[in-house]
C-alpha positions in Angstrom: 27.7 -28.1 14.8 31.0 -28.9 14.7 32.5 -26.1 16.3 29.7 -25.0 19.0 31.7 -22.0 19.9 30.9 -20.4 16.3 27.8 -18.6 17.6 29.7 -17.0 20.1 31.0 -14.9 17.3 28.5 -15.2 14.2 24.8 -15.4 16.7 23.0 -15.6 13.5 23.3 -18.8 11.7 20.8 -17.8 8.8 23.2 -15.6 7.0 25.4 -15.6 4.0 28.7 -15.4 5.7 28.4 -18.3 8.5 27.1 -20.3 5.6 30.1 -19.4 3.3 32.1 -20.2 6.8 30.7 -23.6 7.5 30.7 -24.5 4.0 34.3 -24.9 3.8 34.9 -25.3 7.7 32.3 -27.4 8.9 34.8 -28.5 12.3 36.9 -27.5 14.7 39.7 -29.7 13.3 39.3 -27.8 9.6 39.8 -24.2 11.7 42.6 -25.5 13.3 44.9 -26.0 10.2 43.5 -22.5 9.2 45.8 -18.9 9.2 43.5 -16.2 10.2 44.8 -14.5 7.0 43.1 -17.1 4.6 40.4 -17.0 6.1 40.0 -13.3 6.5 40.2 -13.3 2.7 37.2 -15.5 2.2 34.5 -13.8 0.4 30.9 -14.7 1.4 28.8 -12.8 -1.0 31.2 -11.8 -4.0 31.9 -9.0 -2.7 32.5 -9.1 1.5 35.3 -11.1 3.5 35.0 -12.7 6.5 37.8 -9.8 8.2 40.2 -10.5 10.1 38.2 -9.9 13.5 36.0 -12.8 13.0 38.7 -15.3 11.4 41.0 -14.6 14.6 38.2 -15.4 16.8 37.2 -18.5 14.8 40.2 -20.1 14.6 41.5 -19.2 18.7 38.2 -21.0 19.6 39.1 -23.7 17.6 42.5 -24.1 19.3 40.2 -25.1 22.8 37.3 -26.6 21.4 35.0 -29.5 22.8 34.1 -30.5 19.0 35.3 -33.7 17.8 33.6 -34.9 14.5 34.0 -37.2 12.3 34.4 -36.9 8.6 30.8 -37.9 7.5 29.6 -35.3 10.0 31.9 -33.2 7.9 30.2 -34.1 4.6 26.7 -33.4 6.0 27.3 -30.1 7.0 28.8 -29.4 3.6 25.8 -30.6 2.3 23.5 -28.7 4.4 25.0 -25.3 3.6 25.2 -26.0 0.1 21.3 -26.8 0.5 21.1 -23.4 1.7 22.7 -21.7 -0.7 20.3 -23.1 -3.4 17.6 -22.0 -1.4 18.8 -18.2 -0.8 20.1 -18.5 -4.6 16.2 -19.7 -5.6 14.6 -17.0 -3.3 16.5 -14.1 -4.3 15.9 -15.1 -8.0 12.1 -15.4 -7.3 12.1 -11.7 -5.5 13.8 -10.1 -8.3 10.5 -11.5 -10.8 8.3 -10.6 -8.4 9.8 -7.3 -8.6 9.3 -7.3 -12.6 6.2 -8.4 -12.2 5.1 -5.7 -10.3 6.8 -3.1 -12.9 4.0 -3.8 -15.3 1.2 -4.3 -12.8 -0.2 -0.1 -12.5 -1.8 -0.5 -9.2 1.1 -2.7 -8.0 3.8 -0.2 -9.0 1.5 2.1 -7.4 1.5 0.4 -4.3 5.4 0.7 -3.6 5.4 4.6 -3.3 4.0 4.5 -0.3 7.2 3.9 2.3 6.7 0.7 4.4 4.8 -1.1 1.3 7.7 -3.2 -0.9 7.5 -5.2 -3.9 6.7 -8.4 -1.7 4.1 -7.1 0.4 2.6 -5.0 -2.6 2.7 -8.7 -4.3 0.8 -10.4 -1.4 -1.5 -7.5 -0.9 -2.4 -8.0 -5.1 -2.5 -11.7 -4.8 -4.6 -12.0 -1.5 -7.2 -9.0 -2.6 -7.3 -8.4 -5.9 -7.1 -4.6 -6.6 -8.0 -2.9 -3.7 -9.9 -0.4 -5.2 -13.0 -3.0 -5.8 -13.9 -2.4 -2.3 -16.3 0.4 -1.7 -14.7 2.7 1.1 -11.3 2.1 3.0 -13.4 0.8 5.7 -14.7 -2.2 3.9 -11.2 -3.0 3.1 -10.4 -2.8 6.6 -13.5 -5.0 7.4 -12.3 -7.9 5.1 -8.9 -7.4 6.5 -9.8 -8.2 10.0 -8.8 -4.3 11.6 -12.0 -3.7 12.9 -12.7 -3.8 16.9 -15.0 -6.4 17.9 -16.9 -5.6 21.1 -18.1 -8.5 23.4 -21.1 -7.3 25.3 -22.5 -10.1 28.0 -25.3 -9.1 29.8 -24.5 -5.7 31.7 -21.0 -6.0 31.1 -19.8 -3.0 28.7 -16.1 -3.3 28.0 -14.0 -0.4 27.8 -12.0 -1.3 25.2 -11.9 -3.9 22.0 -10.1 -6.2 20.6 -9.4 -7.0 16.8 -12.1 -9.0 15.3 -11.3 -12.9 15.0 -12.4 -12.7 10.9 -10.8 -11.1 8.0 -8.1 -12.2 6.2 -4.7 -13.2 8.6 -2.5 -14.0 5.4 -2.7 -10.0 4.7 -2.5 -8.8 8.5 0.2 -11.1 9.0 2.1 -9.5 5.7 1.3 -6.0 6.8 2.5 -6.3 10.8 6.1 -5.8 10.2 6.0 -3.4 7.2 3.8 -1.1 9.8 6.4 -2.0 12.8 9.2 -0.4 10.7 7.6 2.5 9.1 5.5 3.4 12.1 8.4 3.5 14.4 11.5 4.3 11.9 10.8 4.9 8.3 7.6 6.9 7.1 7.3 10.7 8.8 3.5 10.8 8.6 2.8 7.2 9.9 5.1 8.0 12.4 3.1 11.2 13.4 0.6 9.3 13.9 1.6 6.3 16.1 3.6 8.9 18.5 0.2 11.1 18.6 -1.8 7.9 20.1 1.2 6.8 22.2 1.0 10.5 23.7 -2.2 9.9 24.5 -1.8 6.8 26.8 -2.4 4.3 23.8 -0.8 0.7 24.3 1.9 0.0 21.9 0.3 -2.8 20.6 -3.1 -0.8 20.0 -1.3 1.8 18.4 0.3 -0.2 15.7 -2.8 -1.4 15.2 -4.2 1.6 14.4 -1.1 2.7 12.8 -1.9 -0.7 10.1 -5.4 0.2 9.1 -4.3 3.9 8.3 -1.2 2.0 5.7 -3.7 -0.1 4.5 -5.9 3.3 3.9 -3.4 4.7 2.2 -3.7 1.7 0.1 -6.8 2.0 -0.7 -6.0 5.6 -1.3 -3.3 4.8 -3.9 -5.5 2.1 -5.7 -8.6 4.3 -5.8 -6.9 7.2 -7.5 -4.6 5.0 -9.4 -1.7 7.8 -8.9 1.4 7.9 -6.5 1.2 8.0 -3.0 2.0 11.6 -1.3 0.7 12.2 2.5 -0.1 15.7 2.4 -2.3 17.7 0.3 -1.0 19.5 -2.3 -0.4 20.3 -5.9 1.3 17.6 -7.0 -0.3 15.0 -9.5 -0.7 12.2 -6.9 -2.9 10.0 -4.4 -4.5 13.0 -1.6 -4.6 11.4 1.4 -5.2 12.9 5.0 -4.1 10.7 7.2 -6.4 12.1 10.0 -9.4 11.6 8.6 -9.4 8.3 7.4 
């Protein structure tokens, strides 16, 4: 980089606005020549500026940087941004037909009421199993998932405790893990119920997430099955009935 005191102030470099940065300053030498009110006004997204917080700091690190660079170093780090930029550009296009996509799928629209679930997830969930519904209880889902306990008996040895089968399919526990970190721990009330209730009850954080992802991926199953909108509780409501506690 050619001002390696940049991440003192911008940690993440994956981001829209140290791109936008980088992409016109790729040095120490370009920050230098720099007021901190033109690059303050340096919009990142079309929307945002940099702010005048960040340009002061930018540019006073600049003043006593180590960098030194020369101007093909320049050009390649123009390059790279640009790169980038294409690639966000390209992603955020491909999320957005994903998302239209998923508007006319029924089960897949389906799949997005249920908090934690989103039009990507929903998408690799479709993709990797089909419609979920094919499967004949919410256990056999979880089966061909891999969230079943596997118990290694040797001998006289009885284990007190399981760990996660080594089959199933990893694509869809991989796409699932952070979905359930989020809502289990931030974003969905009954999920959350639940995790807290088997972390009350001495549970290991990792075990409880665990166990916190089979019950989203009953709901699932729930949702798919009835072909209606995902509710928690029981009630009147034209929509998936799903007790969380039972399944």
């Amino acid at each position: 980089m050619g001002l390696p005191e940049f991440t003192r102030y911008l940690s993440n470099l994956n981001t829209e606005l140290a791109n936008a940065i980088l992409r016109q300053y790729p040095t120490a030498q370009t920050f230098r020549a720099l007021s901190p009110r033109r690059l303050a006004k340096l919009s990142y997204d079309g929307r945002h500026r940099v702010g005048e917080e960040i340009a002061r700091n930018l540019i006073e690190a600049a003043k006593i940087s180590v960098g030194q660079h020369s101007p093909a170093h320049q050009t390649g780090v123009r390059y790279a941004c640009e790169d980038l930029q294409t690639l966000r550009t390209r992603l955020k296009r491909l999320e957005a037909e994903i998302s239209g996509k998923l508007e006319q799928h029924q089960v897949g629209k389906l799949l997005t009421t249920i908090i934690g679930i989103g039009d990507c997830t929903a998408a690799m969930l479709l993709a990797e199993l089909d419609d979920p519904a094919r499967f004949q209880s919410a256990g056999a889902l979880a089966a061909c998932v891999g969230l079943c306990p596997g118990h290694k008996h040797s001998g006289k040895h009885q284990p007190r405790s399981s760990s996660l089968t080594p089959f199933g399919n990893r694509r869809v526990r991989q796409a699932l893990w952070m979905p359930t970190l989020g809502a289990a721990t931030q974003r969905n009330p009954w999920l959350m119920a639940f995790y807290r209730r088997l972390m009350e009850r001495g549970k290991p954080h990792k075990v409880a997430l665990i166990a916190a992802m089979r019950k989203l991926l009953a709901a699932v199953y729930s949702v798919a099955k009835n072909r209606r909108p995902f509710v928690p509780f029981l009630n009147t409501q034209p929509a998936a009935r799903f007790d969380y506690e039972k399944a």
